[in-house]
N, C-alpha and C positions, 0 to 999 in steps of 0.2 A: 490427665493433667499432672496428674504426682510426677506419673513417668519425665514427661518435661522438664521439670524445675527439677528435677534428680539428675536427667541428663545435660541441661542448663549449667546447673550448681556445679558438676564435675567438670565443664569446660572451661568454667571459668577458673574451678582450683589446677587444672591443669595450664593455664595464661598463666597464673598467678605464678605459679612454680617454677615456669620458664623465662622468666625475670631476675635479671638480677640487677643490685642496684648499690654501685660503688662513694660511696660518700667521698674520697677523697685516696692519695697515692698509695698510704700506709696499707689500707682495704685490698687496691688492686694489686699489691705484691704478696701480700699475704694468700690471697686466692690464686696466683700465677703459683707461690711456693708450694701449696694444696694441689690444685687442679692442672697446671700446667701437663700436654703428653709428655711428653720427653723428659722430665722430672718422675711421673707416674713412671714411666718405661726406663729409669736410668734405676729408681729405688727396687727394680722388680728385678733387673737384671744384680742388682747385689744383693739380691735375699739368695737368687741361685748359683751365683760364683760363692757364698759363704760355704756352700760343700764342698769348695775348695779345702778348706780344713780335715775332712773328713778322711777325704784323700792323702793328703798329707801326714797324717793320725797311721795310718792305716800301713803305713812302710816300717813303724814301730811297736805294732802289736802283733801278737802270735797271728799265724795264719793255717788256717786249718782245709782240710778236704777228704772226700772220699773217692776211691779210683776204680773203675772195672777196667782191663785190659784183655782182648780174645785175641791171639794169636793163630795164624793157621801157617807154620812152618815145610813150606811145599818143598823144600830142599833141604833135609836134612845134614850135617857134617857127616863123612865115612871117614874111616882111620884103618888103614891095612898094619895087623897085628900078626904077630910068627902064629902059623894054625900050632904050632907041639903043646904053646899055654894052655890051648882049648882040648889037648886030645889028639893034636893031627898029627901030621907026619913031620919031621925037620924038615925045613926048608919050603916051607907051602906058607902062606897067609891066606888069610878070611878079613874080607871086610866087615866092621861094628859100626855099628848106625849108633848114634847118640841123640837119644832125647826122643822126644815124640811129635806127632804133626802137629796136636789139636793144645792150646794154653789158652788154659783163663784163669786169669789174676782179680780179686778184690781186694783192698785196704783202704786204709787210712792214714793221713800224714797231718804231721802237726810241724810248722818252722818258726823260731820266734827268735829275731835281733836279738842279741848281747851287746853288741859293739856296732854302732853306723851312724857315722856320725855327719855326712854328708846329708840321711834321711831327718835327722835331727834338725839341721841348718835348712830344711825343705818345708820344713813347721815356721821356720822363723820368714824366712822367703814366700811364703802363702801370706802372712798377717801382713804382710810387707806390701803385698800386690791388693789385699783389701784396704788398706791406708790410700792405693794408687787408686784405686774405684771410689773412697770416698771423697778424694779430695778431684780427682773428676768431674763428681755431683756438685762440690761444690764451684766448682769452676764453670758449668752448666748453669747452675742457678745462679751464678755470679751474671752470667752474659741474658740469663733470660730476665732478670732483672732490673737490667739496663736496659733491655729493649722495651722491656714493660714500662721503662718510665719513660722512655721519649714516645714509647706510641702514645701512652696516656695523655702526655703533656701534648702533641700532636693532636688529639682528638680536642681536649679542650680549644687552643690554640686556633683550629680550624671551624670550631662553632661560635670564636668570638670572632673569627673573620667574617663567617657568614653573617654576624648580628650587625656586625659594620658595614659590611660590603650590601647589604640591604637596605639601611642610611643613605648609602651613595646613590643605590639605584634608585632609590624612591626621591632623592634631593635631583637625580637629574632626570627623572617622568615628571615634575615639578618644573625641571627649566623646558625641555623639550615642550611641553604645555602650554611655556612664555613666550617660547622661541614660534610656534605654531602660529599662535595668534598676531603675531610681532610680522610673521611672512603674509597671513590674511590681509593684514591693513598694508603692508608694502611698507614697513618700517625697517625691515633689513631683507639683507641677500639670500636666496636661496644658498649660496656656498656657506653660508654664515647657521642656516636650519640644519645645513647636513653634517659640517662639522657638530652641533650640538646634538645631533639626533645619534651621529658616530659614536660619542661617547656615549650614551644611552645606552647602546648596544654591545659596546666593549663592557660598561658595566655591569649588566644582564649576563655576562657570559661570563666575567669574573666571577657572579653570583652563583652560577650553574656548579663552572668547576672546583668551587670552595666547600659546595654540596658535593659532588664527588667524591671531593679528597677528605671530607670528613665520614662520609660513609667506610669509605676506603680503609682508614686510620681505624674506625671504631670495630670492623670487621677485621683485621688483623689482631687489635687488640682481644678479640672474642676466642682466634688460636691460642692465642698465649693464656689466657683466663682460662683453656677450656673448657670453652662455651659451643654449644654448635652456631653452626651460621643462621638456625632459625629462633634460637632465643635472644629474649630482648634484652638489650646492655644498656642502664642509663648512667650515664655519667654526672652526681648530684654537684659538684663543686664546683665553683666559679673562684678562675684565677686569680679576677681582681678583688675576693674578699681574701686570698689567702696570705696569711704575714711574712715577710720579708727577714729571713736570718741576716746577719751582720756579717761584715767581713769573714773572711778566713784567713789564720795565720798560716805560715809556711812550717808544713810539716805537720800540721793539725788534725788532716786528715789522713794520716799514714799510721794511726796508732792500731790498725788492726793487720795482720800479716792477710794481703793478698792471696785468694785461693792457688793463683795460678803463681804465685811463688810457694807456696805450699805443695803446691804438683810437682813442680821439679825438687824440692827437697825430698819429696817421699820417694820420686824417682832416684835421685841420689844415693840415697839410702838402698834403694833395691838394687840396685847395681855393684853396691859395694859389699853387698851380702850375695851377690852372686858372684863377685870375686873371689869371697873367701871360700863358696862353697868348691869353685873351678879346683884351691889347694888343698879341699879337705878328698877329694876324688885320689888323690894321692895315699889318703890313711887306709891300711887294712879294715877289713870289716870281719866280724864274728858273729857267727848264729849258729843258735841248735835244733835239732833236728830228730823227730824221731818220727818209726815204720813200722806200720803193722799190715803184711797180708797175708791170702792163702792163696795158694796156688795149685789148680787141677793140669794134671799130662794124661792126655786121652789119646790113644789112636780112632777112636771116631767120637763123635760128639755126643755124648752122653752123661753131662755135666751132672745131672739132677738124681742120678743114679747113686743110693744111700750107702750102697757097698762099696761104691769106689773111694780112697783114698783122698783127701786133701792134705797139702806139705803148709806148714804156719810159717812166714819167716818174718822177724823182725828184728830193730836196728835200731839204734841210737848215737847220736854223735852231738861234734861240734864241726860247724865247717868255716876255716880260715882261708880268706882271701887275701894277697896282697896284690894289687898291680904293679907291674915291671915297665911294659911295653905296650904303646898300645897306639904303634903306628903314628906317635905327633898328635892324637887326637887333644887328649888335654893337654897341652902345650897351646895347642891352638886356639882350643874354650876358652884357657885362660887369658891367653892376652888376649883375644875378642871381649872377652869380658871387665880386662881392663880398659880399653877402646872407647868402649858404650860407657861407662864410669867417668874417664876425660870426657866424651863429649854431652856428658849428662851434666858433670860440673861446670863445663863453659855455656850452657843454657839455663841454669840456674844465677850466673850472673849476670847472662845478659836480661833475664825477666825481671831480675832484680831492678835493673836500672830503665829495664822501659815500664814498669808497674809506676816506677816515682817519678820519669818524666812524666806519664801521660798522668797521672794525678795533680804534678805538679800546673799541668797546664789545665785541665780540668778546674784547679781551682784559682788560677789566672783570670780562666774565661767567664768562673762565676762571680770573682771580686771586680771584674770590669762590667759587667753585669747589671752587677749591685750598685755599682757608682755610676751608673748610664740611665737607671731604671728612672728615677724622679725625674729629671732630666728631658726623658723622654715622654714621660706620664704630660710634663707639663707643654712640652712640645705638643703634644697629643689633644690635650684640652684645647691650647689655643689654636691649633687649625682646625677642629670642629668648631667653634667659637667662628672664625674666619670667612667658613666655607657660609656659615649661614649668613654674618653679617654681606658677606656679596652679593648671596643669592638674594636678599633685601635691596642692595645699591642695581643689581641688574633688573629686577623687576621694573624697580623705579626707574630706569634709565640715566642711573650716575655713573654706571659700571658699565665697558664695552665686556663682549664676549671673551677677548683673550685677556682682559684681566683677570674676566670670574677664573677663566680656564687656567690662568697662571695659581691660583690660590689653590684650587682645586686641584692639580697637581702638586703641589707642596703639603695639602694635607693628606695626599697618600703616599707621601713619601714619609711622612711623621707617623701614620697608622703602620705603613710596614715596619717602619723602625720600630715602633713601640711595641707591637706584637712578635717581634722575631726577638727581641730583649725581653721579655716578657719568659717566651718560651725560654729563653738561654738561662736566667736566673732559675727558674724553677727544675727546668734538666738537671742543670749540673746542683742545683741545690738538692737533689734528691740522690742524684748517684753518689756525691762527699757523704749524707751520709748512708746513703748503704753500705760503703767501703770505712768509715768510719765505726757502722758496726752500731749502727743507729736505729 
C-alpha cells in the first residue's frame, strides 16, 4: 500500500510539473525569452563563435613548436673535380659525392609579430562580428516576441469565441426546439424548420472549428514557450478584465532603437573595418624569429648510435615583408569591400524607414483600435440583448423567422467585430510596448 501512494504521489508530482500556467502576456514572453529553442540555440551558438577572439589573439602572440625532419636523400649531388687536387694525374677528374643519404633533424622555433597590423585590425573585426551575432539574437527575440504575442492574444481570442459561439449554439437548440414543435402542430413549413435547423448546424460547426483553431493557437504557442506538445498550457487571463492603455502619440513608440536597425548598423561598421583592413594589407609586416636544432648525416640508419656525431645549428633573426604585387588580388578585396560597405549603408537606411513606417502604422492600427473598442463593446451588449429579446417575441409568435434570423445575423456581425478589435488593441498594445522597451 505505501508502494502506491509513493507511486501515486510521484505521478501526480510529475502532472504537477508539466503544467505550466501563464497569468497574463508579460509572463508568456518572459518564458519564450527563457525557453524559447531558437533563442536557447542562438545564445549557444555565440558562447562558441566567442573563440572567435582566441583566434584572433593568437596572430599576435609568439608562436612556438618542435620539429623532427628524416630525410633519405636517394640522389646525391656529384661534382667532377681535376683528380692532380686529390693526387692524380693532370688532366683526369674524380667525381665527389656531397653530403650523405640518411638526415635527421630535431628543433625547435619560436616566431613572434613585431609589426602586423592587419592582425591587429582582425581583433577589432572579430568583436565586430560578435556585436553582428548579438544584435542577430536580438533581432530573433525581437520577431519571437511578436509572434508570442499574437499567438497568445490568438489563443485567448479564440476561447472567448468558443464561449460565445457556445451562446449561439445553445440559443439556436432552443429555437430549433420551438421550431420542432411549431412543425408538430403544423403552425409552419417544413422549409421554415430546415432553414432554422440549418443554422443549428452551421453553428455547431462554427463551434467545432473555434475548438480547433484554439487548440491550434495554444499548441504553437507551446513551440515558442518551449513546452512539449504533451504538457499542459493554461492560459489564466481574461481579455475583457484586462485595462485599456490610451492613445498613442506619434513617435512615442520609437524611443528605443529597433534591433534590426541595430543589425545593419553593426553590419556597417563591420564592413568598414574590413575596408580599412583590405588598406592595411598593403603595410609591411615584422616578426622575429629564432632556431635551434641538430642534425645527424648517416650513411645508414643508425641515429641512436652514442659515437656518432650530432652538428647544433641555430639562428635568429628579424623577418621583413613588404607586398609589391600580388596579381590585382587586393585591389580587388578592396573595392569588393568597399561594394559590401555602399550596399550595407543603403540597407541601413532603408530599415530605417520601414522600422518607422511599419511602427508607425502599428500604432495607427492600435489608436483606431482604442477609439472602436467601446463602440463595439456597446454594439456587443446590445445585440446579445437583441438576439434574446427575439428569441422571446418568436416563441410567442410576434417574431416571424426571418426577423429572428435578421437580428441574429447582425449579432454576429457585432460579435466578430468586437472580438477581432479586441484582438487588434491588445496585439498592437503589447508589440508598442515591446518596441518601446516596456
Amino acid at each position: 500500500m505505501n508502494r502506491l501512494l509513493l507511486a501515486g504521489a510521484l505521478c501526480l508530482s510529475l502532472a504537477a510539473n508539466a503544467q505550466t500556467v501563464v497569468q497574463n502576456v508579460r509572463e508568456a514572453l518572459a518564458l519564450a525569452r527563457r525557453s524559447n529553442p531558437d533563442l536557447l540555440s542562438a545564445r549557444q551558438n555565440r558562447l562558441a563563435q566567442d573563440q572567435q577572439r582566441v583566434a584572433a589573439r593568437a596572430a599576435l602572440r609568439p608562436q612556438a613548436r618542435v620539429f623532427t625532419n628524416f630525410d633519405y636523400n636517394y640522389a646525391l649531388p656529384v661534382q667532377l673535380v681535376p683528380a692532380e687536387f686529390l693526387g692524380g694525374r693532370p688532366g683526369e677528374y674524380r667525381s665527389l659525392r656531397f653530403g650523405l643519404p640518411f638526415f635527421l633533424t630535431a628543433g625547435a622555433e619560436i616566431t613572434a609579430p613585431v609589426l602586423n597590423r592587419p592582425a591587429r585590425l582582425d581583433l577589432a573585426i572579430t568583436d565586430q562580428n560578435l556585436r553582428v551575432i548579438d544584435d542577430q539574437t536580438l533581432v530573433l527575440q525581437d520577431e519571437i516576441a511578436t509572434q508570442t504575442a499574437r499567438l497568445y492574444h490568438a489563443a485567448l481570442l479564440t476561447r472567448s469565441a468558443i464561449g460565445i459561439t457556445r451562446r449561439n449554439l445553445l440559443a439556436a437548440d432552443t429555437l430549433t426546439q420551438i421550431a420542432r414543435q411549431r412543425l408538430d402542430k403544423g403552425l409552419i413549413e417544413p422549409l421554415e424548420y430546415n432553414r432554422i435547423r440549418s443554422i443549428q448546424l452551421t453553428t455547431a460547426d462554427v463551434f467545432y472549428q473555434n475548438e480547433v483553431a484554439y487548440v491550434r493557437n495554444v499548441n504553437q504557442l507551446k513551440l515558442l514557450l518551449g513546452l512539449a506538445p504533451a504538457d499542459s498550457l493554461v492560459l489564466a487571463e481574461d481579455l475583457a478584465t484586462r485595462p485599456v492603455e490610451g492613445l498613442v502619440p506619434a513617435g512615442a513608440a520609437l524611443s528605443v532603437q529597433r534591433p534590426q536597425v541595430l543589425l545593419q548598423q553593426a553590419q556597417v561598421e563591420l564592413f568598414r573595418l574590413q575596408v580599412n583592413r583590405e588598406k592595411l594589407l598593403r603595410w609591411p609586416t615584422l616578426s622575429a624569429y629564432a632556431r635551434f636544432s641538430e642534425q645527424a648525416q648517416r650513411n645508414q640508419i643508425n641515429f641512436l648510435n652514442p659515437n656518432e656525431r650530432w652538428y647544433t645549428i641555430g639562428v635568429t633573426g628579424l623577418q621583413f615583408n613588404l607586398p609589391i604585387y600580388s596579381g590585382g588580388l587586393r585591389t580587388s578585396g578592396l573595392t569588393r569591400a568597399r561594394l559590401q560597405l555602399k550596399r550595407a549603408e543603403t540597407e541601413l537606411a532603408y530599415e530605417q524607414n520601414r522600422q518607422q513606417i511599419d511602427t508607425e502604422d502599428i500604432r495607427n492600427t492600435y489608436n483606431q483600435a482604442v477609439r472602436s473598442l467601446d463602440l463595439n463593446r456597446q454594439n456587443y451588449d446590445l445585440s446579445t440583448q437583441n438576439v434574446q429579446i427575439a428569441l422571446v417575441k418568436y416563441r410567442s409568435g410576434l417574431f416571424a423567422y426571418d426577423q429572428y434570423l435578421n437580428v441574429f445575423n447582425e449579432a454576429l456581425t457585432a460579435q466578430n467585430r468586437f472580438l477581432n478589435n479586441l484582438s487588434n488593441v491588445f496585439i498592437n498594445q503589447t508589440i508598442l510596448q515591446i518596441r518601446s522597451g516596456q
